[in-house]
Gaussian input, Z-matrix of N, CA and C with variables (Angstrom, degrees):
# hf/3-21g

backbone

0 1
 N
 C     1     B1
 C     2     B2     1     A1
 N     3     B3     2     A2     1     D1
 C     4     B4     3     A3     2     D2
 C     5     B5     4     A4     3     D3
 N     6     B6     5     A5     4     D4
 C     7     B7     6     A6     5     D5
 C     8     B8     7     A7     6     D6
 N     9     B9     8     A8     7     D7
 C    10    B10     9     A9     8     D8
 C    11    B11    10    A10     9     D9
 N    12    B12    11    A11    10    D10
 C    13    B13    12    A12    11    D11
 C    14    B14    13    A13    12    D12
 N    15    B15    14    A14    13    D13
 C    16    B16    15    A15    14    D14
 C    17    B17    16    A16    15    D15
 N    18    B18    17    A17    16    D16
 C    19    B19    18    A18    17    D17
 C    20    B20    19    A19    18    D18
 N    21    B21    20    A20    19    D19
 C    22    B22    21    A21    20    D20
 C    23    B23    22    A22    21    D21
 N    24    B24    23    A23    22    D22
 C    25    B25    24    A24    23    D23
 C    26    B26    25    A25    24    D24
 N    27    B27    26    A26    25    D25
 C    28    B28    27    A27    26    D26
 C    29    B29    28    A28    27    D27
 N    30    B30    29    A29    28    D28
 C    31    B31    30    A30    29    D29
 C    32    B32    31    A31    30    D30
 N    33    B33    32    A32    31    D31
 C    34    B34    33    A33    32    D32
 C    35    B35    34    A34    33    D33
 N    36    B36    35    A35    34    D34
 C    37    B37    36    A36    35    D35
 C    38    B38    37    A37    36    D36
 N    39    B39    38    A38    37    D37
 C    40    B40    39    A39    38    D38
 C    41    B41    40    A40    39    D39
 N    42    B42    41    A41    40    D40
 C    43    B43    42    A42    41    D41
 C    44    B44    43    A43    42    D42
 N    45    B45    44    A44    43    D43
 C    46    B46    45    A45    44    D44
 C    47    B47    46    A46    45    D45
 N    48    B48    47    A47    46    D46
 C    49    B49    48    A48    47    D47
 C    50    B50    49    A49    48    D48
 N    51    B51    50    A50    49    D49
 C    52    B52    51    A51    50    D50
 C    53    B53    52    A52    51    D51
 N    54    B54    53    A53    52    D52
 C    55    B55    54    A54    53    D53
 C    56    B56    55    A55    54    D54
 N    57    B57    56    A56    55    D55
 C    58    B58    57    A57    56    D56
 C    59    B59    58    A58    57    D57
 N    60    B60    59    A59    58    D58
 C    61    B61    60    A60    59    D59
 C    62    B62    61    A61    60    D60
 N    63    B63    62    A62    61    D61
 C    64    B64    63    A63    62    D62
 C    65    B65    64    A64    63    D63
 N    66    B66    65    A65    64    D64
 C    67    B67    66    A66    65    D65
 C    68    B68    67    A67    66    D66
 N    69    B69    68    A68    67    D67
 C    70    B70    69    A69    68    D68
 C    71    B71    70    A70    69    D69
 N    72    B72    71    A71    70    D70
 C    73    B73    72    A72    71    D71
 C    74    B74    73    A73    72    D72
 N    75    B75    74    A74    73    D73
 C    76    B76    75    A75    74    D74
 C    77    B77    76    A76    75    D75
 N    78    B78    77    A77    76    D76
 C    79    B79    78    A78    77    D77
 C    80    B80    79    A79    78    D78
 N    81    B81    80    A80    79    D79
 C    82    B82    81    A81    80    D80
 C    83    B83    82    A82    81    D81
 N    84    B84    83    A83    82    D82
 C    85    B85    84    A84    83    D83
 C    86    B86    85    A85    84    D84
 N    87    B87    86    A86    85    D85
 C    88    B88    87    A87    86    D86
 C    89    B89    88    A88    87    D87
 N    90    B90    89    A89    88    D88
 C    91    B91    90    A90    89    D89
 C    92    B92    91    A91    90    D90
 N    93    B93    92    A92    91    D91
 C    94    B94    93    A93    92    D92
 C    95    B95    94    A94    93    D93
 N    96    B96    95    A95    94    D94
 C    97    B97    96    A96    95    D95
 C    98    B98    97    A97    96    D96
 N    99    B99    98    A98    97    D97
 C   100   B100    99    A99    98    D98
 C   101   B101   100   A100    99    D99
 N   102   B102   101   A101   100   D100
 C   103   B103   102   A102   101   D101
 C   104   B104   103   A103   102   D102
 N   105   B105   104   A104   103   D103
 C   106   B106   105   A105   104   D104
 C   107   B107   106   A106   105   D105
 N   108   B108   107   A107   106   D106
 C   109   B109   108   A108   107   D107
 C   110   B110   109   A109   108   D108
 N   111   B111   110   A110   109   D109
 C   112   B112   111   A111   110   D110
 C   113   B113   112   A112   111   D111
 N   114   B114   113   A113   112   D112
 C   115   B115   114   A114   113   D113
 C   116   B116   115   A115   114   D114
 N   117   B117   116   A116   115   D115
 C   118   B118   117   A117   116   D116
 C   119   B119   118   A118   117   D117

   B1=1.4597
   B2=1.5306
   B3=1.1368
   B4=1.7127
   B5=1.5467
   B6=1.5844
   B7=1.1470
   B8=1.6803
   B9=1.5194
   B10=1.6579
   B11=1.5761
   B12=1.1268
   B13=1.5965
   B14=1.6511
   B15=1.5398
   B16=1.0684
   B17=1.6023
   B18=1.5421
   B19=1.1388
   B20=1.4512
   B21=1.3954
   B22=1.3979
   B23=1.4918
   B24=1.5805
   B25=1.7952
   B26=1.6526
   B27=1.7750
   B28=1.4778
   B29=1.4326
   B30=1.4413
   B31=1.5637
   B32=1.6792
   B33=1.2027
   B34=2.1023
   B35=1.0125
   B36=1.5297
   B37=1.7411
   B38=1.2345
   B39=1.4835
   B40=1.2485
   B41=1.7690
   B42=1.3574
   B43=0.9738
   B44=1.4559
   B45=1.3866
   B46=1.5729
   B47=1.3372
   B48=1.4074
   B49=1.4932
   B50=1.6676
   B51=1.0964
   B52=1.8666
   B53=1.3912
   B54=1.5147
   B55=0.8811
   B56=1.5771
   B57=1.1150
   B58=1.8357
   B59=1.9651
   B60=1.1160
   B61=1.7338
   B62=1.4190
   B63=1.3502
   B64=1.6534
   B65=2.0022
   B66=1.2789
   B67=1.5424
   B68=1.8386
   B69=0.9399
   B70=1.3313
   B71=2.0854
   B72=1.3114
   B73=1.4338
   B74=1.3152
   B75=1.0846
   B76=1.9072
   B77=1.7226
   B78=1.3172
   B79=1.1292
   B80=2.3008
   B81=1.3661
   B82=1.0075
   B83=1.8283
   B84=1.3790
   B85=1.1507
   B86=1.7526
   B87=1.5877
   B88=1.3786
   B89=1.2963
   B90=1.6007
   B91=1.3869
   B92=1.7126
   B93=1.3964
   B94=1.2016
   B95=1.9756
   B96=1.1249
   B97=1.1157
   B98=1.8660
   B99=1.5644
   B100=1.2601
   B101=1.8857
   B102=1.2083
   B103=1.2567
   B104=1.5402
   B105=1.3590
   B106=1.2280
   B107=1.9400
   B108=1.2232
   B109=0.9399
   B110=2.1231
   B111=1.4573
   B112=1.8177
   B113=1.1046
   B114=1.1664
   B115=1.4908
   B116=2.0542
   B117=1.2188
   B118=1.5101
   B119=1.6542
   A1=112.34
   A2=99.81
   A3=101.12
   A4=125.83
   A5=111.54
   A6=147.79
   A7=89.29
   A8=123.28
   A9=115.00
   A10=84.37
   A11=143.37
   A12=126.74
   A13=96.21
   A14=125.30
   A15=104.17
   A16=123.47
   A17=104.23
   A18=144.34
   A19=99.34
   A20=114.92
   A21=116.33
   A22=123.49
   A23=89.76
   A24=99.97
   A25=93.06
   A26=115.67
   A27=102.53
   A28=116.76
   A29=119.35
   A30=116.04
   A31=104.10
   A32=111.06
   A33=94.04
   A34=120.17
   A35=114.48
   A36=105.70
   A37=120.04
   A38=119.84
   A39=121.39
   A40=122.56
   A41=119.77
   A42=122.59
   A43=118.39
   A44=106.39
   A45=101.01
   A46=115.94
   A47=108.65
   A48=103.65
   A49=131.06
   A50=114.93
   A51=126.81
   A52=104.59
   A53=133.34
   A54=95.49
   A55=116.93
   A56=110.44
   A57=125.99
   A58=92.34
   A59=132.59
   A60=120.71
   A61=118.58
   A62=116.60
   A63=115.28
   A64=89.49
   A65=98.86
   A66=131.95
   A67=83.35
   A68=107.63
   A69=140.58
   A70=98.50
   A71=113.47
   A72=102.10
   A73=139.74
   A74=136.16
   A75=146.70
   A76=93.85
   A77=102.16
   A78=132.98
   A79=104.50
   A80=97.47
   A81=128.06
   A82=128.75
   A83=104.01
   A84=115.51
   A85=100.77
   A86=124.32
   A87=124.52
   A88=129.63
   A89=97.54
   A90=115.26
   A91=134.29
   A92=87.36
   A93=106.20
   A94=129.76
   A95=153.39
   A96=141.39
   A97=75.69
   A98=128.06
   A99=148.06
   A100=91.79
   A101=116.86
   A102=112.43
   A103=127.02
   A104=111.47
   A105=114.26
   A106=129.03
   A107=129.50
   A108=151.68
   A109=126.15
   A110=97.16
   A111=85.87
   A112=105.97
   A113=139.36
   A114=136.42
   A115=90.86
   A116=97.97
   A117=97.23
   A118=93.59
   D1=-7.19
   D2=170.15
   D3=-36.30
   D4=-55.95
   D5=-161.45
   D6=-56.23
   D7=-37.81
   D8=-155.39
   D9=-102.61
   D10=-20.05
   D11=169.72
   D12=-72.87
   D13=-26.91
   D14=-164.73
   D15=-77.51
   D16=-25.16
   D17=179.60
   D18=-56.49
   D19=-66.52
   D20=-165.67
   D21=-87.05
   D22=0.49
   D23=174.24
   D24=-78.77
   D25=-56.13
   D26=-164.88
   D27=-65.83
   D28=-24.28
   D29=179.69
   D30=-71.38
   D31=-25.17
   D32=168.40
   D33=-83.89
   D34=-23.56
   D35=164.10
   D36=-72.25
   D37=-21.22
   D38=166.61
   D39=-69.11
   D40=-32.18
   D41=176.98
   D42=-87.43
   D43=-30.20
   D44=157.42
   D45=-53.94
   D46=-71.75
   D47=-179.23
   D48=-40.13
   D49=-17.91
   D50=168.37
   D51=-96.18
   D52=-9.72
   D53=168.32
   D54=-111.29
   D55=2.08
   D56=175.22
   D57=-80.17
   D58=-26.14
   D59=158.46
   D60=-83.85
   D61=-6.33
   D62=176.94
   D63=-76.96
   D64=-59.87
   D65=-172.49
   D66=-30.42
   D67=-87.00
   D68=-146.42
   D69=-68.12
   D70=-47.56
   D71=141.29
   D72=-72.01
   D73=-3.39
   D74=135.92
   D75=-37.75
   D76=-81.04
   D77=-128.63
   D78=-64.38
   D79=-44.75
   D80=-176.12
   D81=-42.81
   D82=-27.77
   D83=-172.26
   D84=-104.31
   D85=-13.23
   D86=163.13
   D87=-3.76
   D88=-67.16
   D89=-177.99
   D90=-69.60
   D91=-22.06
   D92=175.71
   D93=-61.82
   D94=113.97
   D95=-110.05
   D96=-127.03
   D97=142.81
   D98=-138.14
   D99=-116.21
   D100=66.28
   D101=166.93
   D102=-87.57
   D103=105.55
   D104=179.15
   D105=-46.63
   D106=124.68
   D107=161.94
   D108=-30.07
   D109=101.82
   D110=-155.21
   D111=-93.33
   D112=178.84
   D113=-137.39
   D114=-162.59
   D115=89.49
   D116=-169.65
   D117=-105.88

């Protein structure tokens, strides 16, 4: 039964890891300051 802890250890590191780049693409543009677009 090893095999199904092993299984379900790598699918949460896997799903952690996609979701700390969902996270982290949300998150990313924060800082960025919202300058509107000019129309010359």
């Amino acid at each position: 039964m090893w095999y199904f802890t092993w299984i379900l250890g790598v699918l949460l590191a896997c799903s952690f890891g996609i979701v700390n780049v969902l996270w982290l693409e949300q998150t990313g543009d924060m800082d960025r300051e919202d300058v509107p677009a000019r129309d010359d």
